[in-house]
C-alpha positions as CSV (number, residue, x, y, z in Angstrom):
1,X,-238.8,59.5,-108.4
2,X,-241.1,60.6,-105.5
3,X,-240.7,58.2,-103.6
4,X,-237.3,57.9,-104.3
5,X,-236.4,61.7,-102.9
6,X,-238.8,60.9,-100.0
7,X,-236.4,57.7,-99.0
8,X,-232.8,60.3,-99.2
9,X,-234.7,62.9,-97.4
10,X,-235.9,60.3,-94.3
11,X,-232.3,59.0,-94.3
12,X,-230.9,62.6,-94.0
13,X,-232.7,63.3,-91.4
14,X,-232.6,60.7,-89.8
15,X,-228.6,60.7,-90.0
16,X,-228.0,63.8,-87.1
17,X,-229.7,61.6,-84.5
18,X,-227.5,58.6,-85.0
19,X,-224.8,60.7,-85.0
20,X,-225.7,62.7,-81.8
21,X,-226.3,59.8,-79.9
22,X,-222.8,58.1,-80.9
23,X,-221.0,60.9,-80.0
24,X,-222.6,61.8,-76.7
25,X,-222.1,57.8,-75.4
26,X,-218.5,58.4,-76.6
27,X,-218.4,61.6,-74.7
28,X,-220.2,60.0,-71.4
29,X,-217.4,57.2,-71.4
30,X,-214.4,59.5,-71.8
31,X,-215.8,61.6,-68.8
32,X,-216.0,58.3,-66.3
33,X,-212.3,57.2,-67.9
34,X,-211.3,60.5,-66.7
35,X,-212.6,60.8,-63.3
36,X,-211.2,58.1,-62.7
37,X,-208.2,58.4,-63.5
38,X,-208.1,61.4,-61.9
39,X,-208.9,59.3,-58.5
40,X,-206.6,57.2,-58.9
41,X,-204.0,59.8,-59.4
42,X,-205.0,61.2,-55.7
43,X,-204.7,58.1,-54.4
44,X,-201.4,57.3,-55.3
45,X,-200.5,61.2,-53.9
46,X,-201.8,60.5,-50.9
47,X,-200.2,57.6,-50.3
48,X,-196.9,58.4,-51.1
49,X,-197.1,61.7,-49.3
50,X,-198.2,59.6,-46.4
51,X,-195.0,56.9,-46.7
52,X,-192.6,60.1,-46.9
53,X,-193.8,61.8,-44.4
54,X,-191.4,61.8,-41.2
55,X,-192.9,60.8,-38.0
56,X,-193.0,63.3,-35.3
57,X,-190.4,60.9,-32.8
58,X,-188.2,58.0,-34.2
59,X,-189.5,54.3,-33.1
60,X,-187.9,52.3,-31.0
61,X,-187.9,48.5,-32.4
62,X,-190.2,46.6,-30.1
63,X,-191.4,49.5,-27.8
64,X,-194.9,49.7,-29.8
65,X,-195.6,46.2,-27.6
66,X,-194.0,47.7,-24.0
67,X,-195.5,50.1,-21.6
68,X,-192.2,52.6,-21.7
69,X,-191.8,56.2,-23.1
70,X,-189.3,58.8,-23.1
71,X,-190.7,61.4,-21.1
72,X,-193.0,59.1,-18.5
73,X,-192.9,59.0,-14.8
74,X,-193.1,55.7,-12.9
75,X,-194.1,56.1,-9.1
76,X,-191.8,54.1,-7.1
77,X,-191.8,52.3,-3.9
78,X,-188.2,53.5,-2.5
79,X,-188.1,51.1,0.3
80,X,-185.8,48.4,-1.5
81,X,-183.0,51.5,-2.1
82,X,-183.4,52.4,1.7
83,X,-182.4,48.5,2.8
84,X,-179.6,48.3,0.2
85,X,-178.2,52.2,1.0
86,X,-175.7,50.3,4.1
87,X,-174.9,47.3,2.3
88,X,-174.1,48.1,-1.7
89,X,-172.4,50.3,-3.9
90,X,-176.0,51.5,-5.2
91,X,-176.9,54.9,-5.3
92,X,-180.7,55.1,-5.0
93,X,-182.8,57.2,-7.3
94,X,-183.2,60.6,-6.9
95,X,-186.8,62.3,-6.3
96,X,-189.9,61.8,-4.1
97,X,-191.3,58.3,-5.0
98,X,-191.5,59.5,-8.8
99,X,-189.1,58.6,-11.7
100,X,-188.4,60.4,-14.9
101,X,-187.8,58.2,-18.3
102,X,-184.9,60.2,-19.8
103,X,-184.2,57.3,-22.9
104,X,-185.7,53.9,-23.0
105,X,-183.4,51.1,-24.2
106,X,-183.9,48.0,-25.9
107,X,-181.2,45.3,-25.1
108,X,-180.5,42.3,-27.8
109,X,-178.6,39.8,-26.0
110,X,-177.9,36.0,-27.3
111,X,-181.5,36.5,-28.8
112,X,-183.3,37.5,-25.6
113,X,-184.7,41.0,-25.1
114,X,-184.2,43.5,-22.3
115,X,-185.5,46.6,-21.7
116,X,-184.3,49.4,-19.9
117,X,-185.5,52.7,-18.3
118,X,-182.6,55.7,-18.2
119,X,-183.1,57.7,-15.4
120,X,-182.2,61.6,-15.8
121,X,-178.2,61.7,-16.3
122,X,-178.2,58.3,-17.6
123,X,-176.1,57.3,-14.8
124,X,-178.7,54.9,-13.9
125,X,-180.9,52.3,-15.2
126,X,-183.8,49.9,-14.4
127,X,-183.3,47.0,-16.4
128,X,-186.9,44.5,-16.8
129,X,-187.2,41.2,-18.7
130,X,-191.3,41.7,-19.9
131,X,-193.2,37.9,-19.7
132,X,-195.6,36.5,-22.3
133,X,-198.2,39.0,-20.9
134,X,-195.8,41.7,-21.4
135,X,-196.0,42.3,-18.0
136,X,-192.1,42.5,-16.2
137,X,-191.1,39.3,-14.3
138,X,-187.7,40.3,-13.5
139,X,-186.2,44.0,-12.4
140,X,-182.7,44.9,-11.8
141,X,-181.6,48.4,-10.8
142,X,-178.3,49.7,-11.9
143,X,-176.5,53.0,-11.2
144,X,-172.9,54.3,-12.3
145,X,-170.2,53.2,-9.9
146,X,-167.1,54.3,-12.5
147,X,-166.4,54.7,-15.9
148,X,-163.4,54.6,-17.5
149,X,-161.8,55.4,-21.6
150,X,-158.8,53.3,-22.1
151,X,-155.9,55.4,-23.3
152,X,-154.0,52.5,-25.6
153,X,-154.4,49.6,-27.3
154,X,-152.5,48.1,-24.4
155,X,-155.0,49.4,-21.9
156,X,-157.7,47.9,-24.1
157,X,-156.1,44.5,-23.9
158,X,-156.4,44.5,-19.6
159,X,-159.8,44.8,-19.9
160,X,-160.5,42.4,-23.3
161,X,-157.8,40.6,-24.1
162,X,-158.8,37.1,-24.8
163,X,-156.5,35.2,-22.1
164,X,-156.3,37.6,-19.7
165,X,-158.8,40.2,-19.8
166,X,-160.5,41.8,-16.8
167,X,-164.2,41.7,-18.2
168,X,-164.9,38.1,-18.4
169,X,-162.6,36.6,-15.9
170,X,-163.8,34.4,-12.8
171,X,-164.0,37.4,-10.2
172,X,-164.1,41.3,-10.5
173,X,-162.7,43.4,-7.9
174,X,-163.5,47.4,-7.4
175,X,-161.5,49.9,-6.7
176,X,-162.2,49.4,-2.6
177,X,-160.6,45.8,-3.0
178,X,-164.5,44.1,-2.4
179,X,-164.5,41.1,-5.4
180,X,-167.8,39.5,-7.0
181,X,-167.9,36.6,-8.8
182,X,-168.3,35.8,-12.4
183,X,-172.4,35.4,-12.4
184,X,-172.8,34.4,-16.0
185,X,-171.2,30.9,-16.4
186,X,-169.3,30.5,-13.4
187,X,-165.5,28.8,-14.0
188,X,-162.2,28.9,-12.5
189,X,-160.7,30.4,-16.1
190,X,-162.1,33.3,-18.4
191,X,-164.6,33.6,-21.2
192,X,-165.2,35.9,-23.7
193,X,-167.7,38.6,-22.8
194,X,-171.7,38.5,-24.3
195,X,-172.2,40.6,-27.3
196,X,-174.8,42.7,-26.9
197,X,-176.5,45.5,-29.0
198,X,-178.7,48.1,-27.8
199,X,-181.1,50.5,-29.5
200,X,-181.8,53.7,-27.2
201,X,-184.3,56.3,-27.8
202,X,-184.0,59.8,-26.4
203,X,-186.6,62.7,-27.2
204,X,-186.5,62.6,-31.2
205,X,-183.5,60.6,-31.9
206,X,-182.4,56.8,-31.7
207,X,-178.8,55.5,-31.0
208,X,-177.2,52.2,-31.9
209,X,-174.3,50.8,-29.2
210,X,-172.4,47.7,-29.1
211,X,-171.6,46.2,-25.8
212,X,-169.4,43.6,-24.6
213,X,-170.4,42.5,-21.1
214,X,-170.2,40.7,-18.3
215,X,-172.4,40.0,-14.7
216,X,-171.1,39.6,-11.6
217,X,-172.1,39.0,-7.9
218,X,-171.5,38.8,-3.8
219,X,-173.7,37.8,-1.3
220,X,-174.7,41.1,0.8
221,X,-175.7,39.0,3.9
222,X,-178.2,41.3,4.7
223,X,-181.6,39.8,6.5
224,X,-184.6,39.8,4.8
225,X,-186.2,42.0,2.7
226,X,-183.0,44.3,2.4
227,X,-181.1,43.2,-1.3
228,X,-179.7,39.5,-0.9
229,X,-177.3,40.0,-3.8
230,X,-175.2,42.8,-4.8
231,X,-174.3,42.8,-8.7
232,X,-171.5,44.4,-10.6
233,X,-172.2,45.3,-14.2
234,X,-169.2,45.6,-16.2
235,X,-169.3,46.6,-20.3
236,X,-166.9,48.0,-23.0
237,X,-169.4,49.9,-24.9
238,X,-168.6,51.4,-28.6
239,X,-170.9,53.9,-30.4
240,X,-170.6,56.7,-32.4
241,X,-166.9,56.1,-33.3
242,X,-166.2,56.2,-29.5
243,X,-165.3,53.5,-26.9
244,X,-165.1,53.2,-23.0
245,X,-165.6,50.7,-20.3
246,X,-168.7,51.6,-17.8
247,X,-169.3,50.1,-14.5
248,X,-172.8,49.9,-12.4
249,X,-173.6,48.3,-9.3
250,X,-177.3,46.9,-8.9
251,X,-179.5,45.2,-7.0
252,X,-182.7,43.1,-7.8
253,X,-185.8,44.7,-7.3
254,X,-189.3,43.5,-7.3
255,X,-191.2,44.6,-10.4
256,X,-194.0,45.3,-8.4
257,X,-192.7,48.4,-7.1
258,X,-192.6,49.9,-10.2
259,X,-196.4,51.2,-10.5
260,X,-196.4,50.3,-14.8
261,X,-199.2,51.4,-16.7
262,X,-201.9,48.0,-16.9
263,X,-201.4,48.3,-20.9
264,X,-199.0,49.3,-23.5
265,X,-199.2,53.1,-24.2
């Protein structure tokens, strides 16, 4: 019977410790299932705060990879502006050998990519074609030489009309009675006008525009290095519920004189 009571009174005691251990491994685990599920939690915060977040200045596609900004200035050799001043349409840049990047534009056309630079105003343009290296191989200079909104349907039609329409036939004459030829698939009868779409980005907001346009050229006959060519620009433009036909003259221009920065910014 001793021996008996001695047996119970072992097991009672020794039943607290089991239990204390239990419950503190129990306890242990529930603290680590917690913690981290508390992490995890922040986590997932974080990283949705972080994809809702608006940046600071919309994106323009493909300008991550370019060396252009809104806002930069490009030192500029002027002496290409100086030749062409007696023998285009093209009215140079404003300013003492510095430009000002009003919008930067990136130009979708047939699946190749243009960029272009908007002056202050945005009556004026460099447009570049960047290489592999994205480095530009190929600079053309553009300013406003008219613009015009047509009024009707039928005035529409002079300037688009499939048969007959001013943009996209053989020559182009301007308003002083000088005519250019059809640059972009030369011909004796019209063709429809490229479609082009452009994205431009101004300080905190991007714009969409369709374009339908169409190149064309003279022969300046100026000597060497003035401008050999003389270009007129010509492009119905739509955006924002809004239409009109713009006009630019332009010239080629080397890229070199445009001092770029040697990497993208």
């Amino acid at each position: 019977m001793a021996a008996r009571l001695q047996a119970l009174g072992e097991t009672a005691m020794a039943a607290p410790t089991s239990t204390v251990g239990s419950s503190g491994g129990s306890g242990f685990v529930w603290v680590v299932l917690f913690v981290a599920v508390v992490v995890f939690l922040l986590l997932w915060l974080a990283r949705r705060r972080s994809a809702l977040r608006p940046s600071a200045a919309p994106a323009l596609a493909g300008s991550a990879v370019t060396r252009f900004r809104v806002g930069q200035t490009i030192p500029l050799d002027p002496a290409p502006f100086l030749l062409a001043a007696s023998t285009t349409k093209v009215q140079p840049p404003t300013g003492d050998g510095m430009i000002s990047v009003e919008a930067v534009g990136l130009l979708e056309d047939a699946g190749m990519q243009l960029n272009r630079l908007y002056l202050p105003g945005r009556g004026a343009f460099f447009q570049l074609h960047l290489g592999a290296d994205g480095a530009p191989d190929e600079c053309r200079f553009f300013s406003r030489l008219d613009e015009v909104t047509p009024a009707s349907q039928a005035e529409w039609g002079e300037w688009l009309e499939p048969a007959q329409g001013m943009i996209g036939w053989p020559a182009f004459q301007t308003k002083d009675g000088q005519t250019y030829d059809r640059a972009w698939g030369p011909g004796q009868s019209r063709i429809p006008p490229r479609q082009q779409s452009e994205t431009i980005q101004t300080l905190g907001a991007v714009t969409r525009r369709q374009l339908q346009a169409m190149l064309y050229a003279r022969m300046t006959g100026a000597a060497p290095p003035a401008p050999g060519s003389e270009y007129v620009l010509v492009a119905a433009v739509e955006e924002g519920g809004q239409a009109w036909v713009e006009i630019h003259a332009g010239i080629d221009v080397n890229p070199a004189s445009l001092t770029l920065p040697p990497v993208p910014l």
